[in-house]
Wavefront OBJ file of the C-alpha trace (Angstrom):
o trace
v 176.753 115.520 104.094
v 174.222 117.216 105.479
v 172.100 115.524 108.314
v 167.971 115.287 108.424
v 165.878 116.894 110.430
v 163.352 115.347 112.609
v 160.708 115.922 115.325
v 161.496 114.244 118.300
v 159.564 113.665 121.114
v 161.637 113.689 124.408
v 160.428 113.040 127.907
v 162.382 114.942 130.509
v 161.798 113.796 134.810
v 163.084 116.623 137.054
v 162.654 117.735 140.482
v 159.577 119.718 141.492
v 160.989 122.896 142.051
v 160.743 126.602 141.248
v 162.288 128.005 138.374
v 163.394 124.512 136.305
v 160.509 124.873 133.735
v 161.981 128.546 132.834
v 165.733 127.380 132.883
v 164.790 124.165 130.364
v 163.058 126.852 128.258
v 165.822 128.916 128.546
v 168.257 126.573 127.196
v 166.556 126.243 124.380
v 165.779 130.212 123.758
v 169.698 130.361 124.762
v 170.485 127.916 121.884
v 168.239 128.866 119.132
v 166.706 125.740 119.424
v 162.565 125.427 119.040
v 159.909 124.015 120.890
v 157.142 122.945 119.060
v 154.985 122.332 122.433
v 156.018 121.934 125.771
v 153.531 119.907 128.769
v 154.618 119.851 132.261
v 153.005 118.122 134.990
v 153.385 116.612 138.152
v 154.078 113.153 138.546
v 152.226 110.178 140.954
v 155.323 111.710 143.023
v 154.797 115.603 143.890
v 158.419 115.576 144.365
v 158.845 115.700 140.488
v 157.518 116.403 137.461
v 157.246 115.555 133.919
v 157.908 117.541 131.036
v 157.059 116.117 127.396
v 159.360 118.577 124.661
v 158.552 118.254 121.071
v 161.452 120.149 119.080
v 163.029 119.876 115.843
v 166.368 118.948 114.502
v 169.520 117.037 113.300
v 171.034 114.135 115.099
v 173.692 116.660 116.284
v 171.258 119.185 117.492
v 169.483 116.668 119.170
v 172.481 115.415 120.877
v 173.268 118.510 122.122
v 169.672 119.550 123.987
v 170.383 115.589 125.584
v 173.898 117.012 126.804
v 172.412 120.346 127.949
v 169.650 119.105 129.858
v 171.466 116.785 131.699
v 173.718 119.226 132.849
v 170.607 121.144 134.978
v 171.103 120.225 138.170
v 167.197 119.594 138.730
v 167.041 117.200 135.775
v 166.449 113.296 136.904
v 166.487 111.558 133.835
v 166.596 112.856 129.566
v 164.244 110.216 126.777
v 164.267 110.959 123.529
v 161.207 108.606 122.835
v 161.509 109.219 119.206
v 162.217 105.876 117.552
v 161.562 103.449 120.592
v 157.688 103.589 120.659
v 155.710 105.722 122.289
v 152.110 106.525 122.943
v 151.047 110.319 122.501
v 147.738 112.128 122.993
v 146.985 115.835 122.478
v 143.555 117.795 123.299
v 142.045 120.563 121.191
v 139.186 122.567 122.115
v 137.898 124.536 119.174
v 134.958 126.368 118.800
v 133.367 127.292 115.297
v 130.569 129.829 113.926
v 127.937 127.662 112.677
v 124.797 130.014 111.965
v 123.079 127.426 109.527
v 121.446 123.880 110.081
v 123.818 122.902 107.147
v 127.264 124.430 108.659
v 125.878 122.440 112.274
v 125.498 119.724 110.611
v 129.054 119.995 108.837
v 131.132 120.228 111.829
v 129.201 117.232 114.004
v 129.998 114.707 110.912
v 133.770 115.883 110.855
v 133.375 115.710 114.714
v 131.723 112.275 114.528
v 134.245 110.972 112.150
v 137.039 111.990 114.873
v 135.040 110.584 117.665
v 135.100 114.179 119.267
v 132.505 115.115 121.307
v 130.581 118.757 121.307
v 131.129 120.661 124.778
v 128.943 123.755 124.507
v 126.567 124.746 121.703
v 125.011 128.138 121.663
v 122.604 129.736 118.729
v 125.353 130.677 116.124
v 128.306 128.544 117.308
v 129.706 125.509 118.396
v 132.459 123.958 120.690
v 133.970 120.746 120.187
v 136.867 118.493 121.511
v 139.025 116.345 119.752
v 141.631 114.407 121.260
v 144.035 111.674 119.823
v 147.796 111.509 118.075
v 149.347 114.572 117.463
v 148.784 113.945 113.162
v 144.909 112.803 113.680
v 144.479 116.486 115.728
v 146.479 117.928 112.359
v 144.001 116.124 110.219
v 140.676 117.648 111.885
v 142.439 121.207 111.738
v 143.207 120.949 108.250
v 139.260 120.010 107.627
v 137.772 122.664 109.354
v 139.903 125.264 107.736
v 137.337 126.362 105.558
v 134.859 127.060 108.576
v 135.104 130.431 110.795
v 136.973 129.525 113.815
v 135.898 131.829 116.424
v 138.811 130.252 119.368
v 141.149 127.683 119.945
v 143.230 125.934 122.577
v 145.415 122.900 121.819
v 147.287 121.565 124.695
v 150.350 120.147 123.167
v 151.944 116.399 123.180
v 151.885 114.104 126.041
v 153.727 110.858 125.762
v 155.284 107.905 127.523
v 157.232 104.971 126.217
v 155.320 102.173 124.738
v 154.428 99.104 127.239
v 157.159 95.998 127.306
v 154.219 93.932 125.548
v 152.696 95.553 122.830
v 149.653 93.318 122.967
v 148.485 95.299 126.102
v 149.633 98.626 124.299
v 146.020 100.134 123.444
l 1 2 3 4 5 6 7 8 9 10 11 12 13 14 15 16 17 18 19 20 21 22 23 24 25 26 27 28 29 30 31 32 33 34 35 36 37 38 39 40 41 42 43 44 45 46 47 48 49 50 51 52 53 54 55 56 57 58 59 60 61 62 63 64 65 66 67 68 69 70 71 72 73 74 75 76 77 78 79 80 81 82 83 84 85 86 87 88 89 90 91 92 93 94 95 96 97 98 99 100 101 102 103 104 105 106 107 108 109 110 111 112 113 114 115 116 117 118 119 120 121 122 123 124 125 126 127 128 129 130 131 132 133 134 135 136 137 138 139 140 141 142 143 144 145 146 147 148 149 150 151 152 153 154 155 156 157 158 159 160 161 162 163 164 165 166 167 168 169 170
């Protein structure tokens, strides 16, 4: 029986120290194994940091980067925060050739609709950011596919488990 494959979002707490964000990527190089995006930062404790890891793959697979990564010596603590609740945000910055009124006014009412905001405008083009779940950033690129996209940065998935009461969850 073959098992599904899934994107899972797992939260990984390790010391802040050289070297740890290239041996967690090389595990996964090592293994075959992808990353769809990768974040690192500090946390509200410069002594370690964060990394959110969105990858792919079976419940074995899966398994198997949890084993893995607990066996770095710099690694705190492993989450796979897939199926508990979590809260995610990405960022993208995209800017767009927009040499008409009528293209302009295209991308502010898809930007508008996203609650994005515009962060540089020049004659012919426009910048905008749109931030939100990983699937509503998905949405807004598949809308704008059809305009000339001069550049693009997307930063990748941030997350943390979802708050004890989900009331205050927002």
């Amino acid at each position: 029986m073959e098992q599904s494959r899934e994107t899972h979002t797992i939260s990984v707490l390790v010391e802040n120290r050289f070297g740890v964000l290239a041996r967690v990527a090389g595990l996964f190089s090592g293994r075959g194994y992808n990353i769809g995006s990768l974040t690192v930062h500090e946390t509200n404790d410069p002594r370690f940091s964060k990394m959110t890891i969105v990858t792919t793959g079976d419940k074995d697979i899966i398994e198997q980067i949890h084993k893995q990564l607990n066996k770095l010596v710099e690694v705190v603590n492993v989450a796979d925060l897939t199926g508990g609740g979590f809260v995610e945000r990405e960022i993208s910055l995209v800017k767009l050739r927009t040499p008409t009124p009528e293209l302009r006014s295209q991308v502010l009412q898809l930007v508008e609709i996203f609650n994005g905001s515009v962060v540089s405008v020049s004659r012919d083009d426009i910048a905008v950011e749109i931030s939100g779940r990983s699937d509503r950033i998905d949405d807004f690129m598949e809308l704008i596919r059809d305009f000339e996209i001069i550049d693009m940065a997307r930063s990748g998935r941030v997350a943390i488990a979802r708050c004890a009461n989900p009331a205050v969850d927002v």
